[in-house]
N, CA, C and O atoms as a Tripos MOL2 file, in Angstrom:
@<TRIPOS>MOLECULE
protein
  300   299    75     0     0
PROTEIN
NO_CHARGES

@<TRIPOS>ATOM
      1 N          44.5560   62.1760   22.8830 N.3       1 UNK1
      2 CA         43.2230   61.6370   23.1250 C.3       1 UNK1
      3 C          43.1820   61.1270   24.5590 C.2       1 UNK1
      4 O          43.9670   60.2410   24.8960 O.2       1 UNK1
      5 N          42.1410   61.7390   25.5850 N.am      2 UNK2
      6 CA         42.1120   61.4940   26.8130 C.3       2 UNK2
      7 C          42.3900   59.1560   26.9020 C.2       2 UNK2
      8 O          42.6420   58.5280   25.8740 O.2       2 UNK2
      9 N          42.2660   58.5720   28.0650 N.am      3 UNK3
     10 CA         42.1800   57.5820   28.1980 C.3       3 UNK3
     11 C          40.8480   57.0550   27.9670 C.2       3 UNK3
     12 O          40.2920   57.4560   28.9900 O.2       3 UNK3
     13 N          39.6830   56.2290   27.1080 N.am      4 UNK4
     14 CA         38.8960   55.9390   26.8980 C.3       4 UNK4
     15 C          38.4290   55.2500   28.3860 C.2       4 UNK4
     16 O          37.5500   56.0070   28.7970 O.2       4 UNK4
     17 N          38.5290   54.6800   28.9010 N.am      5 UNK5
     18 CA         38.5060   54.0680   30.3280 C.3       5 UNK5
     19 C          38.0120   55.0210   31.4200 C.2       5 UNK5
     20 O          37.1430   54.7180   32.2380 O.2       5 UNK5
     21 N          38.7530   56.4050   31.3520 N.am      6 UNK6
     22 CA         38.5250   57.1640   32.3790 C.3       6 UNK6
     23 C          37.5120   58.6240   31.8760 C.2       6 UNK6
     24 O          36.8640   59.4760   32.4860 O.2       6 UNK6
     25 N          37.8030   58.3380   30.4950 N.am      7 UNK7
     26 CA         36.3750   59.6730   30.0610 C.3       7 UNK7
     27 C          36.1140   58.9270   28.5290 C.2       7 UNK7
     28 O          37.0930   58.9850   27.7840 O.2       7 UNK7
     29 N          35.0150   58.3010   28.0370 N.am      8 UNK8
     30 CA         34.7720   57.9480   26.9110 C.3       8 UNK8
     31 C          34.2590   59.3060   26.2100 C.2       8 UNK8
     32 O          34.9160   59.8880   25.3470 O.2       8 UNK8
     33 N          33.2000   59.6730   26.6110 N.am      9 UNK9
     34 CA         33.0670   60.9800   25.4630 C.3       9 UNK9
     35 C          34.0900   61.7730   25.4790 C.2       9 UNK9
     36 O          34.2600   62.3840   24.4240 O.2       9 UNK9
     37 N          34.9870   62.0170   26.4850 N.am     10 UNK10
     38 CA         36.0250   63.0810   26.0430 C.3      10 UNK10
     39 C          36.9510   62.5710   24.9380 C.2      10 UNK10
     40 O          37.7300   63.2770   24.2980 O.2      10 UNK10
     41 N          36.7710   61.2850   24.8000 N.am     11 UNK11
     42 CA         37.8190   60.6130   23.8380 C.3      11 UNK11
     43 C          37.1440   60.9850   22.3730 C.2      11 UNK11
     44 O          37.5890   61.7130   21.4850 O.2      11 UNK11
     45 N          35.9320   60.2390   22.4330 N.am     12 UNK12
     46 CA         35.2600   60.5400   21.6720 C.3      12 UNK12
     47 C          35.1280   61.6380   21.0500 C.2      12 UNK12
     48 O          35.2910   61.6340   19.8300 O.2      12 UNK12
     49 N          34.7730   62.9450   21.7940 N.am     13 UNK13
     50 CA         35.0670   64.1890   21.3630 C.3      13 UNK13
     51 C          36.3220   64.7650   20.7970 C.2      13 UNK13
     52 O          36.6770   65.6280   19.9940 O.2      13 UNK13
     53 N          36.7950   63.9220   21.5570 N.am     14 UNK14
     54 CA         38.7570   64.5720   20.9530 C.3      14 UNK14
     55 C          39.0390   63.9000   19.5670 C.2      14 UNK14
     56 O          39.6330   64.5280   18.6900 O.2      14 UNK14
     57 N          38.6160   62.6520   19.3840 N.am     15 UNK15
     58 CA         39.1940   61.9500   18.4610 C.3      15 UNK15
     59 C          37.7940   62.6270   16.8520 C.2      15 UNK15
     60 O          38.0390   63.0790   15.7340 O.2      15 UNK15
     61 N          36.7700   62.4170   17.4040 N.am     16 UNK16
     62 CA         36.1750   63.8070   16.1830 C.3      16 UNK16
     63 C          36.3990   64.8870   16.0030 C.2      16 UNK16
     64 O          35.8900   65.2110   14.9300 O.2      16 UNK16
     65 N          37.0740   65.9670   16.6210 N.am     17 UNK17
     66 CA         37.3470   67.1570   16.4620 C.3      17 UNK17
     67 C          38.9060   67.1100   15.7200 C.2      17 UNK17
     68 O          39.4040   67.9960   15.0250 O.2      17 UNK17
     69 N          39.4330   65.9500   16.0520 N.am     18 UNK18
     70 CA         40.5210   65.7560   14.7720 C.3      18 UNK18
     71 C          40.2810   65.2740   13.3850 C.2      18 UNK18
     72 O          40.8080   65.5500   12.3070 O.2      18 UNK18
     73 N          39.7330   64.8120   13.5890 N.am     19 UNK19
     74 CA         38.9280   63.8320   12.2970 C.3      19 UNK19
     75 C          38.2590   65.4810   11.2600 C.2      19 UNK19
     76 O          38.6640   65.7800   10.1360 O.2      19 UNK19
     77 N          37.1670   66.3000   12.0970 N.am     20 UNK20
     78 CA         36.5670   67.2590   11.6290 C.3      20 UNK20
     79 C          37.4870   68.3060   11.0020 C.2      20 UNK20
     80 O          37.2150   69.1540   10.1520 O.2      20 UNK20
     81 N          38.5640   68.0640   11.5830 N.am     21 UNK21
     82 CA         39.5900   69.4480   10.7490 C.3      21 UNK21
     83 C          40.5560   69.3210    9.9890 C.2      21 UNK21
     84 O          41.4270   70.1330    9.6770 O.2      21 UNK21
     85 N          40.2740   67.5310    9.4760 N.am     22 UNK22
     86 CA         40.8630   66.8900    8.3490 C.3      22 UNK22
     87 C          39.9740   67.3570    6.8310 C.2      22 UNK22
     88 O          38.7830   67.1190    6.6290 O.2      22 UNK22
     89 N          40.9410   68.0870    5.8570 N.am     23 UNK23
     90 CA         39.5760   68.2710    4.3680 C.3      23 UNK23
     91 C          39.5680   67.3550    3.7030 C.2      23 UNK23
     92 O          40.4830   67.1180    2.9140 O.2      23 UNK23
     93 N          38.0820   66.2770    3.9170 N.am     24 UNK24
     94 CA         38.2600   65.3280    2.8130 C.3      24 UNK24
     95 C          37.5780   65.7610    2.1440 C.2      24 UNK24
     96 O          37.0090   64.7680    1.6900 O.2      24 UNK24
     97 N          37.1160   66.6740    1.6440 N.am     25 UNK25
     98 CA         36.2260   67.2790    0.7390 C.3      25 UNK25
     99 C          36.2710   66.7550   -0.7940 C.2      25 UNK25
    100 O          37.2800   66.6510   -1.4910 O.2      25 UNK25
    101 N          34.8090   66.4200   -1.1840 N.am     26 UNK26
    102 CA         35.1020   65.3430   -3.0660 C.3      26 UNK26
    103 C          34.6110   66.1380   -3.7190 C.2      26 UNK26
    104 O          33.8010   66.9760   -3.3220 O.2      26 UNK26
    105 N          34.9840   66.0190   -4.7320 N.am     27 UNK27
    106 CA         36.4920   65.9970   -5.0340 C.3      27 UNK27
    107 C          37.4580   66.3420   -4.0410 C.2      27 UNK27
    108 O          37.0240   66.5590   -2.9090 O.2      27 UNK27
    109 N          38.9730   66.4550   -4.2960 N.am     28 UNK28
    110 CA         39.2450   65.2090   -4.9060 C.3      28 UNK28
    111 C          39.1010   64.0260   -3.6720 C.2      28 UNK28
    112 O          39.2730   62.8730   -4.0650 O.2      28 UNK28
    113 N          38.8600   64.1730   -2.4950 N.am     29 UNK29
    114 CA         38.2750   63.0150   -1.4510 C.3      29 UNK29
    115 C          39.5920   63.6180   -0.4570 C.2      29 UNK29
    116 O          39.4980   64.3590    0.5210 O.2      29 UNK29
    117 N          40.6380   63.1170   -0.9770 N.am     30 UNK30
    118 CA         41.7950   63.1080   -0.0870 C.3      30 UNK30
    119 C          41.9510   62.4520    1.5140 C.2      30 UNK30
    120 O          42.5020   62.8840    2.5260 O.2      30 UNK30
    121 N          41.2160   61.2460    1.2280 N.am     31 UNK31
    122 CA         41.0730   60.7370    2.5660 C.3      31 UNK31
    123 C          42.1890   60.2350    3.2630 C.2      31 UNK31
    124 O          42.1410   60.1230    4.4880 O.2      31 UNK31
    125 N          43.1750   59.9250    2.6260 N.am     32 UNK32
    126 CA         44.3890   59.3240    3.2680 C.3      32 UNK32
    127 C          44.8810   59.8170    4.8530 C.2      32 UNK32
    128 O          45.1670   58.9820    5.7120 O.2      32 UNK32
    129 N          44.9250   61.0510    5.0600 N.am     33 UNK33
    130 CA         45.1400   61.6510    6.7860 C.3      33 UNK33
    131 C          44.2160   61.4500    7.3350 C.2      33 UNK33
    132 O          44.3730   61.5840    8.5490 O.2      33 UNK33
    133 N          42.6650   61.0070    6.8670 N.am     34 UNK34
    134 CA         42.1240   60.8530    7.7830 C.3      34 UNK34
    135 C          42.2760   59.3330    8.2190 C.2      34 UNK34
    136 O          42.5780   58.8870    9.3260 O.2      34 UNK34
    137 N          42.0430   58.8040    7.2880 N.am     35 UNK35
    138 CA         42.6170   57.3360    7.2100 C.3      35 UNK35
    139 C          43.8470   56.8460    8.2170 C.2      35 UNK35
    140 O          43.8690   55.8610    8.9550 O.2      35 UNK35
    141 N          44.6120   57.6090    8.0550 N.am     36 UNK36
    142 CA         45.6710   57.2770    8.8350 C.3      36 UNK36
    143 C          45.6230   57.5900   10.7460 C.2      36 UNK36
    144 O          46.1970   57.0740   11.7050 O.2      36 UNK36
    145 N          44.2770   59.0760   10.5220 N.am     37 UNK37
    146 CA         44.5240   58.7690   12.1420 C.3      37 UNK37
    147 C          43.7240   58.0670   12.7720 C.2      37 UNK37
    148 O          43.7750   58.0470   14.0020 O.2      37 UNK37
    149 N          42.8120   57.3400   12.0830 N.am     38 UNK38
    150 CA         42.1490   56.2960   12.3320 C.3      38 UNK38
    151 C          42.9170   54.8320   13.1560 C.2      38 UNK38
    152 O          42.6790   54.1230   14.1340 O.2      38 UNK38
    153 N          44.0130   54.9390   12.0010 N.am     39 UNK39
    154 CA         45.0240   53.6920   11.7730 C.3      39 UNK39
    155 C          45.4870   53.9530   13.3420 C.2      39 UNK39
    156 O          45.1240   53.1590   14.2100 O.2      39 UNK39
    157 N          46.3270   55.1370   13.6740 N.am     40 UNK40
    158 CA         47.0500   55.3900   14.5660 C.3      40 UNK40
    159 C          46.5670   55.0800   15.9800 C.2      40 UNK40
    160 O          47.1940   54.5390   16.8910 O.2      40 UNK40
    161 N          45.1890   55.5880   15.9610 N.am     41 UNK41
    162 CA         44.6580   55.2560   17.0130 C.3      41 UNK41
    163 C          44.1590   53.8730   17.3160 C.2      41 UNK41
    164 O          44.2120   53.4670   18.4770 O.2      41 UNK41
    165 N          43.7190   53.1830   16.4350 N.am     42 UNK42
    166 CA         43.4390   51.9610   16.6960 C.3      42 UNK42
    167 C          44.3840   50.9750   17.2330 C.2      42 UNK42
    168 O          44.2530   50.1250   18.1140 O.2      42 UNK42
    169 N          45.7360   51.4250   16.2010 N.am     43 UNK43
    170 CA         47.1030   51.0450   16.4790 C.3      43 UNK43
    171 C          47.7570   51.3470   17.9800 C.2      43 UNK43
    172 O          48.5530   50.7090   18.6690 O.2      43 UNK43
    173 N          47.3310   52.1190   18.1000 N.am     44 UNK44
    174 CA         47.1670   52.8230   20.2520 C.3      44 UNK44
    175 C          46.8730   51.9380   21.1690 C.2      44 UNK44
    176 O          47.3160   51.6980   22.2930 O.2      44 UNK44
    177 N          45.9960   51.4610   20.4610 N.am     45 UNK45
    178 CA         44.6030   50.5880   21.4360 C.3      45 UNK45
    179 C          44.6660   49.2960   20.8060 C.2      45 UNK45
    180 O          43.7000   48.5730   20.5630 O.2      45 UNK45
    181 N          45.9180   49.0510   20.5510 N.am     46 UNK46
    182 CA         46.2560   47.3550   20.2130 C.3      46 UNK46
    183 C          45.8440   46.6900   19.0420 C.2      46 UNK46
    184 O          46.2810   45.5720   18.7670 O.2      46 UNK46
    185 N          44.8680   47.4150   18.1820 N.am     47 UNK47
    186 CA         44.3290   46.9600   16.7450 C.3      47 UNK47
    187 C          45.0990   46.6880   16.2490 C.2      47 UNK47
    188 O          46.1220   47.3410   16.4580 O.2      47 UNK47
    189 N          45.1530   45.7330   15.4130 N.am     48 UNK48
    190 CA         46.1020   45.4530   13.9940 C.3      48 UNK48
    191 C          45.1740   46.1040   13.1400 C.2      48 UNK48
    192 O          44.0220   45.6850   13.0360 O.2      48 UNK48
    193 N          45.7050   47.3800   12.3430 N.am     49 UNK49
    194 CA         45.3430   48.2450   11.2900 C.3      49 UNK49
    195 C          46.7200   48.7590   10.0340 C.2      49 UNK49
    196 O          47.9250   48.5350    9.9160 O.2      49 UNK49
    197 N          45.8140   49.4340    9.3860 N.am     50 UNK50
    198 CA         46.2500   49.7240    8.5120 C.3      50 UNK50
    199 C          45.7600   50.3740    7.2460 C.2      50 UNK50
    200 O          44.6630   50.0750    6.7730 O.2      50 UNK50
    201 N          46.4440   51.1340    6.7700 N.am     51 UNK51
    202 CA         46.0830   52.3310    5.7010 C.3      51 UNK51
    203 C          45.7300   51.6750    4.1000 C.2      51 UNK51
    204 O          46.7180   51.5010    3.3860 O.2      51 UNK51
    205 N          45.1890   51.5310    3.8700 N.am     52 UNK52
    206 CA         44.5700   50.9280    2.2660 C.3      52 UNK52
    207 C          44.1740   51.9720    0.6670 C.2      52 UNK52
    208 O          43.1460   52.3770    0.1240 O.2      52 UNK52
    209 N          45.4770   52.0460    0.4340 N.am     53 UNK53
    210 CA         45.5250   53.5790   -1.0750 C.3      53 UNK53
    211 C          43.8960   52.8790   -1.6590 C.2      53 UNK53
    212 O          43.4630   51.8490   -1.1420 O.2      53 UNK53
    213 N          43.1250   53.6130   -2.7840 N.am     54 UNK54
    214 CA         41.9680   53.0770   -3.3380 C.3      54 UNK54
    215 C          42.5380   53.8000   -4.8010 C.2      54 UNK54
    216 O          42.5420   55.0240   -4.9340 O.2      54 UNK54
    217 N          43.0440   52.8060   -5.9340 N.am     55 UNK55
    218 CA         43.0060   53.2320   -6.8770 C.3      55 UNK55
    219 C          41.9800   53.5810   -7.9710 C.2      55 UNK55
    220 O          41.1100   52.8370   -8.4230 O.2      55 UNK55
    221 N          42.3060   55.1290   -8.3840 N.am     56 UNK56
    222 CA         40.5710   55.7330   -9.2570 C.3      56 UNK56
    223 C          41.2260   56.4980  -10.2350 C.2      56 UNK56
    224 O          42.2860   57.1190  -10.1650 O.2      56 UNK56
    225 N          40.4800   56.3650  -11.1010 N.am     57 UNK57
    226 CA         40.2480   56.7830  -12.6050 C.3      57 UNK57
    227 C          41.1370   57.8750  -13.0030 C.2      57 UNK57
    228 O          42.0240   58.0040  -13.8470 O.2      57 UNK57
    229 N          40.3290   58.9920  -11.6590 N.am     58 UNK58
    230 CA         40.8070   60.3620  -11.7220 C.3      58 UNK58
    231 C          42.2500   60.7630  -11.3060 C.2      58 UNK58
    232 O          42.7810   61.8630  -11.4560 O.2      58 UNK58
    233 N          42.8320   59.5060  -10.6850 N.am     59 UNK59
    234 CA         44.1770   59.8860  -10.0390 C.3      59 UNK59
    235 C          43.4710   60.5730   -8.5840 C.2      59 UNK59
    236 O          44.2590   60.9420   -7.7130 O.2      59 UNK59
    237 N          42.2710   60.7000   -8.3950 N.am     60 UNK60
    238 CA         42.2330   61.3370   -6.8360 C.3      60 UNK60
    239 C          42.8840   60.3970   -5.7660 C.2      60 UNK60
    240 O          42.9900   59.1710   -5.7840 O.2      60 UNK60
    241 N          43.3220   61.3790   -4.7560 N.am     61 UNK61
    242 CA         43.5400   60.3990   -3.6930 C.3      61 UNK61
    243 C          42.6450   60.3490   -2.6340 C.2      61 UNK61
    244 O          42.2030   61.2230   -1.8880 O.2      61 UNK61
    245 N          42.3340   58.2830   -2.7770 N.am     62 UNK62
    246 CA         41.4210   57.8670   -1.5450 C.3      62 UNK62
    247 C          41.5830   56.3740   -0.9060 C.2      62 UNK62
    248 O          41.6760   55.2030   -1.2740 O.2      62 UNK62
    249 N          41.5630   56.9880    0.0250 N.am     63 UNK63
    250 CA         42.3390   55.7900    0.6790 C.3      63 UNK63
    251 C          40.8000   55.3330    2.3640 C.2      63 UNK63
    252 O          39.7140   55.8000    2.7090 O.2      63 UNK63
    253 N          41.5360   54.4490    2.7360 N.am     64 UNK64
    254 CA         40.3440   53.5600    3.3390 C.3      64 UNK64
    255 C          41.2920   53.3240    5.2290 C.2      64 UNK64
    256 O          42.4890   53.5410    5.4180 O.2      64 UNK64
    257 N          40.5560   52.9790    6.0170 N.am     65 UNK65
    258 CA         41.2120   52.6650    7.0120 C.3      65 UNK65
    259 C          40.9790   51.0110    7.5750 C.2      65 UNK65
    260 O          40.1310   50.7860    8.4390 O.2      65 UNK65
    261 N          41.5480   50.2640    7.1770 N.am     66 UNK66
    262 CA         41.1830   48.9580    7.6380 C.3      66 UNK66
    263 C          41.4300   48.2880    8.9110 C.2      66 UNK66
    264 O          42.3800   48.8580    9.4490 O.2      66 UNK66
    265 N          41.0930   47.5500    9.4640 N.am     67 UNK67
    266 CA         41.8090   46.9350   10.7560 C.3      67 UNK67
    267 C          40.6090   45.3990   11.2540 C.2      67 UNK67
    268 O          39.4520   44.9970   11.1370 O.2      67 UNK67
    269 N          41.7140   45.1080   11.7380 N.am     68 UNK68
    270 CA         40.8980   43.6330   12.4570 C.3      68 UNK68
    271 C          41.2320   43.2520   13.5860 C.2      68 UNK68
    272 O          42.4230   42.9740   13.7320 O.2      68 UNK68
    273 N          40.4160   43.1260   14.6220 N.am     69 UNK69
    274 CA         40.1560   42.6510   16.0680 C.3      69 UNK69
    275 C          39.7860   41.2830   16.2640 C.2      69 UNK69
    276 O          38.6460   40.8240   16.3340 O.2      69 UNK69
    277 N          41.1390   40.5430   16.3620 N.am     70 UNK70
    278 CA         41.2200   39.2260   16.7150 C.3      70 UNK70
    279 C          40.4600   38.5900   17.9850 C.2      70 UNK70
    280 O          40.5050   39.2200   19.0420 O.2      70 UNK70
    281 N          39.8230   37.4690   17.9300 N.am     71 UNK71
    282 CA         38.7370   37.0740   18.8040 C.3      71 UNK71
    283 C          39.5870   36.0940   19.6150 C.2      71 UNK71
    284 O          40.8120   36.2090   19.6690 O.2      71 UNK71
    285 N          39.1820   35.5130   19.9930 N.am     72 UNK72
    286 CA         39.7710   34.6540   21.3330 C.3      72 UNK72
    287 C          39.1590   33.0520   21.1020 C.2      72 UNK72
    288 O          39.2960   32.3380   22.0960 O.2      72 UNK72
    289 N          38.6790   32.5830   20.2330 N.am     73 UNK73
    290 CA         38.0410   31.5010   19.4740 C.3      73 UNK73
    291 C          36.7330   31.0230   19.9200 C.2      73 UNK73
    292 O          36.1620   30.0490   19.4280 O.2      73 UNK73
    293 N          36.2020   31.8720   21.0350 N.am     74 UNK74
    294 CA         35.0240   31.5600   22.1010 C.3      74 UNK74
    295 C          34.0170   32.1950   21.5470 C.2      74 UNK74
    296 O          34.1210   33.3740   21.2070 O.2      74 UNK74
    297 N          32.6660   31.3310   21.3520 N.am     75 UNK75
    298 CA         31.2540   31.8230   20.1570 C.3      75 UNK75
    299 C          30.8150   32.7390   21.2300 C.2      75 UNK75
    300 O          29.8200   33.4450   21.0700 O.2      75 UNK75
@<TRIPOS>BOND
     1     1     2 1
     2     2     3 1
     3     3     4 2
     4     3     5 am
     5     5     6 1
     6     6     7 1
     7     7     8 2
     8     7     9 am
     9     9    10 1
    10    10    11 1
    11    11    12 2
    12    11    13 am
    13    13    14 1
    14    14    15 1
    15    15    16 2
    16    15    17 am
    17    17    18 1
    18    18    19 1
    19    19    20 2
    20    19    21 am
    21    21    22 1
    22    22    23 1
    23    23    24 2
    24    23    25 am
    25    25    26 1
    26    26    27 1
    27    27    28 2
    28    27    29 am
    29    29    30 1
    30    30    31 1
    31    31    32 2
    32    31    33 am
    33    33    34 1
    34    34    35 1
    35    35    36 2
    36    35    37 am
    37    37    38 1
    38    38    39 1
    39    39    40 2
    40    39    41 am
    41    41    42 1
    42    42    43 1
    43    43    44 2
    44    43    45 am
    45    45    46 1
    46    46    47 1
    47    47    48 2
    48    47    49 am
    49    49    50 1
    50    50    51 1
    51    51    52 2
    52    51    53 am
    53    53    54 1
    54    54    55 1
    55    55    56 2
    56    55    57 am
    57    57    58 1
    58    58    59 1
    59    59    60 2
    60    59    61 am
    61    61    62 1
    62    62    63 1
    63    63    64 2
    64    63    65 am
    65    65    66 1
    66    66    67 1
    67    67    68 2
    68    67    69 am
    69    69    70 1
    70    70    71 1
    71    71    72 2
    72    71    73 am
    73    73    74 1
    74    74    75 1
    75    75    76 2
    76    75    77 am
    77    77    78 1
    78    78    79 1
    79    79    80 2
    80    79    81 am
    81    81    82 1
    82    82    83 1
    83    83    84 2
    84    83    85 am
    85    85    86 1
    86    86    87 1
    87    87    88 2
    88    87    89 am
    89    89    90 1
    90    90    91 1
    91    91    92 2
    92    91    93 am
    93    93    94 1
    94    94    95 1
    95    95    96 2
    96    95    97 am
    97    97    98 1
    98    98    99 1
    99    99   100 2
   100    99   101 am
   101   101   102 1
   102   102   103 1
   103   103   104 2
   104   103   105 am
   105   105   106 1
   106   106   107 1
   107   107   108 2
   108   107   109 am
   109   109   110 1
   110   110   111 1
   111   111   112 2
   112   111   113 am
   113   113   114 1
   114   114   115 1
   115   115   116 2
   116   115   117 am
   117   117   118 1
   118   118   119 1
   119   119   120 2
   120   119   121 am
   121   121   122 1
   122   122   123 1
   123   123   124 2
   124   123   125 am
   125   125   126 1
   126   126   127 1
   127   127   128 2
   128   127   129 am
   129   129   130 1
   130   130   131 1
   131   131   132 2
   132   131   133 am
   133   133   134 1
   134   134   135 1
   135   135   136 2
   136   135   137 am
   137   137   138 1
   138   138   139 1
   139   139   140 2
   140   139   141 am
   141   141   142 1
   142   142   143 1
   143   143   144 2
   144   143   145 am
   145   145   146 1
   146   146   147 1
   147   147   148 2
   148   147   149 am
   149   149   150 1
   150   150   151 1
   151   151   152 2
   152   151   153 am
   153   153   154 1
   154   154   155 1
   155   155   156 2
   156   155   157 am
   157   157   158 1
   158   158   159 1
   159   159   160 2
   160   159   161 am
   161   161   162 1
   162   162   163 1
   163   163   164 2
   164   163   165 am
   165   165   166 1
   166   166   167 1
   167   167   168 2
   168   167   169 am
   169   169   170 1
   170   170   171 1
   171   171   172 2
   172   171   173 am
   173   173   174 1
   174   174   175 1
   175   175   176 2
   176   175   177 am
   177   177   178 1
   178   178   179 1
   179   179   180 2
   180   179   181 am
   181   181   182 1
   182   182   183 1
   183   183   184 2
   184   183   185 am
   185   185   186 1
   186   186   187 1
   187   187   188 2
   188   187   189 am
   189   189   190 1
   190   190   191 1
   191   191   192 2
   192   191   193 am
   193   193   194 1
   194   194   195 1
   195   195   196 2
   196   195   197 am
   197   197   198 1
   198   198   199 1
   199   199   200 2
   200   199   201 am
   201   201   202 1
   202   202   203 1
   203   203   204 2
   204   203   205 am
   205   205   206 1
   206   206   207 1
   207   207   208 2
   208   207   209 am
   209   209   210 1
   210   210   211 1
   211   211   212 2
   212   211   213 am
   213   213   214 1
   214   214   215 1
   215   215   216 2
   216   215   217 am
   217   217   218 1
   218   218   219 1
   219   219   220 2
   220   219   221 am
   221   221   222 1
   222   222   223 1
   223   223   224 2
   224   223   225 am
   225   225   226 1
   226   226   227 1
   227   227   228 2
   228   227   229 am
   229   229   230 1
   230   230   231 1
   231   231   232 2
   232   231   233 am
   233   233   234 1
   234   234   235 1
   235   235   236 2
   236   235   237 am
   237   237   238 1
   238   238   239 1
   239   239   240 2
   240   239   241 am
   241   241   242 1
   242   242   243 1
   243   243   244 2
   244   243   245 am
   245   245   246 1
   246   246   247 1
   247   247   248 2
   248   247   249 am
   249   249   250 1
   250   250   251 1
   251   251   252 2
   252   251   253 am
   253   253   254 1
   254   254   255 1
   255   255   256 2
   256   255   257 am
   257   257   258 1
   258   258   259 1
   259   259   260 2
   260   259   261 am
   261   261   262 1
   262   262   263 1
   263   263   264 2
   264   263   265 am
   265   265   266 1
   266   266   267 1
   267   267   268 2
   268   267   269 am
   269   269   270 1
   270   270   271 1
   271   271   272 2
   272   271   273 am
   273   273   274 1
   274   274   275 1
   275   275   276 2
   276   275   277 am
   277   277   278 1
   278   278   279 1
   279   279   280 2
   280   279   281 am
   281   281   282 1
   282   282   283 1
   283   283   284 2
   284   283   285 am
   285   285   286 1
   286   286   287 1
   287   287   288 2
   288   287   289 am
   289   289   290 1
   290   290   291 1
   291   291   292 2
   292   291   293 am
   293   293   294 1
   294   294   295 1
   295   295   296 2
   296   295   297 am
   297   297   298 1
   298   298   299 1
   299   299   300 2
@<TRIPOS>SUBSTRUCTURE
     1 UNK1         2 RESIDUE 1 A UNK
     2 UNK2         6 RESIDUE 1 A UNK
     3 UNK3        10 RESIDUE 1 A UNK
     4 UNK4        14 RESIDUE 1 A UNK
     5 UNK5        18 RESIDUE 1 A UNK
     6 UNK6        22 RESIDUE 1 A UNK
     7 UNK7        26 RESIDUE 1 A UNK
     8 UNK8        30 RESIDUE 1 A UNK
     9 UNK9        34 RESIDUE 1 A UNK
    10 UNK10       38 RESIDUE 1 A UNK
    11 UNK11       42 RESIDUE 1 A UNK
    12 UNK12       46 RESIDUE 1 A UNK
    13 UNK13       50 RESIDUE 1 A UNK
    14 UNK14       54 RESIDUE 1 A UNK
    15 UNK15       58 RESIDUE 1 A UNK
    16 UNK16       62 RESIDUE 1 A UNK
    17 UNK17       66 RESIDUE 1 A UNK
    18 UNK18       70 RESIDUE 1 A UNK
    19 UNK19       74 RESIDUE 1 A UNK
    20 UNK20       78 RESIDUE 1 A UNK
    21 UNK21       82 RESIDUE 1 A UNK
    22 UNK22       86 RESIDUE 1 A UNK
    23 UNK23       90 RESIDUE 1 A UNK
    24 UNK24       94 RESIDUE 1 A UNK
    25 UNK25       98 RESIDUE 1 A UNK
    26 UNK26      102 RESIDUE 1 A UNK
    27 UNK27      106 RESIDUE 1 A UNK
    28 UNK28      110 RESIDUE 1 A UNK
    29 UNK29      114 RESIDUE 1 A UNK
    30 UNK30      118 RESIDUE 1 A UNK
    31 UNK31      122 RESIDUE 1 A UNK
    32 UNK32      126 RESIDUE 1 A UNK
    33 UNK33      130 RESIDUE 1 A UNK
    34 UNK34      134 RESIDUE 1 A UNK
    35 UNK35      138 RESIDUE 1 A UNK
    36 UNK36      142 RESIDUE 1 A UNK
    37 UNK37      146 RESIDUE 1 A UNK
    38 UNK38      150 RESIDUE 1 A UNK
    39 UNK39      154 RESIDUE 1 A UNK
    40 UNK40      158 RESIDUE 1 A UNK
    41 UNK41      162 RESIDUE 1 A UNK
    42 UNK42      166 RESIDUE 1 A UNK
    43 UNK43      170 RESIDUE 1 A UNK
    44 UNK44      174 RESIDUE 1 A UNK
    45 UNK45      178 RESIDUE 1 A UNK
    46 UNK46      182 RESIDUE 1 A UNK
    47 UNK47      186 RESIDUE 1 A UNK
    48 UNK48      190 RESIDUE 1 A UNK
    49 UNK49      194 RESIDUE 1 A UNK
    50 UNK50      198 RESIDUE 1 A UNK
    51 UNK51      202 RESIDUE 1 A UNK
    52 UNK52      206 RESIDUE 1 A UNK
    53 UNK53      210 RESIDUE 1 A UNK
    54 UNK54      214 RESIDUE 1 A UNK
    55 UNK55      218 RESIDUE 1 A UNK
    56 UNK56      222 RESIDUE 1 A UNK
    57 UNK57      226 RESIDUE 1 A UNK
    58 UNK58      230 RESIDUE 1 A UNK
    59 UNK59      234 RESIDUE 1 A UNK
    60 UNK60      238 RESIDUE 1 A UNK
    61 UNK61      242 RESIDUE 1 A UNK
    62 UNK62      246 RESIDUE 1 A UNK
    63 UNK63      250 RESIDUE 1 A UNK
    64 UNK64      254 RESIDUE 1 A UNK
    65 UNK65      258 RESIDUE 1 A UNK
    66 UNK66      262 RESIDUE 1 A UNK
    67 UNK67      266 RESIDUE 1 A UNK
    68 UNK68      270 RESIDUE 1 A UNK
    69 UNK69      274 RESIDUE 1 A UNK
    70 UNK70      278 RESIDUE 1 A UNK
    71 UNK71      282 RESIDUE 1 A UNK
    72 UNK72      286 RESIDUE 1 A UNK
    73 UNK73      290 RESIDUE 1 A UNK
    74 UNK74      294 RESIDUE 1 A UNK
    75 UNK75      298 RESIDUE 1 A UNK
């Protein structure tokens, strides 16, 4: 993924065209890889993230991408 700083849409573009050739197709969802390169990248760019399984009925697998961007205590 280019440097966000020095080309934002190219990042942008790069980081959807990975995302797009992930199949989460639902059934059965299978979101977990996408999930994860979510994680990775955020994790790149200093996020505290992380991958979150979603337990379901069907046994499908779906999973979530979480993360949190710590503030600096200033309103």
């Amino acid at each position: 993924i280019p440097d966000p700083t020095v080309d934002l849409r190219g990042a942008a573009a790069a980081l959807l065209s990975q995302a797009i050739r992930i199949n989460t197709v639902n059934p059965p969802g299978n979101e977990k890889p996408l999930a994860q390169l979510y994680v990775d990248v955020l994790r790149h760019h200093g996020v505290e993230a992380m991958v979150v399984d979603t337990p379901t009925r069907n046994g499908d697998r779906r999973a979530s991408a979480w993360a949190r961007v710590r503030g600096n205590g200033r309103a």
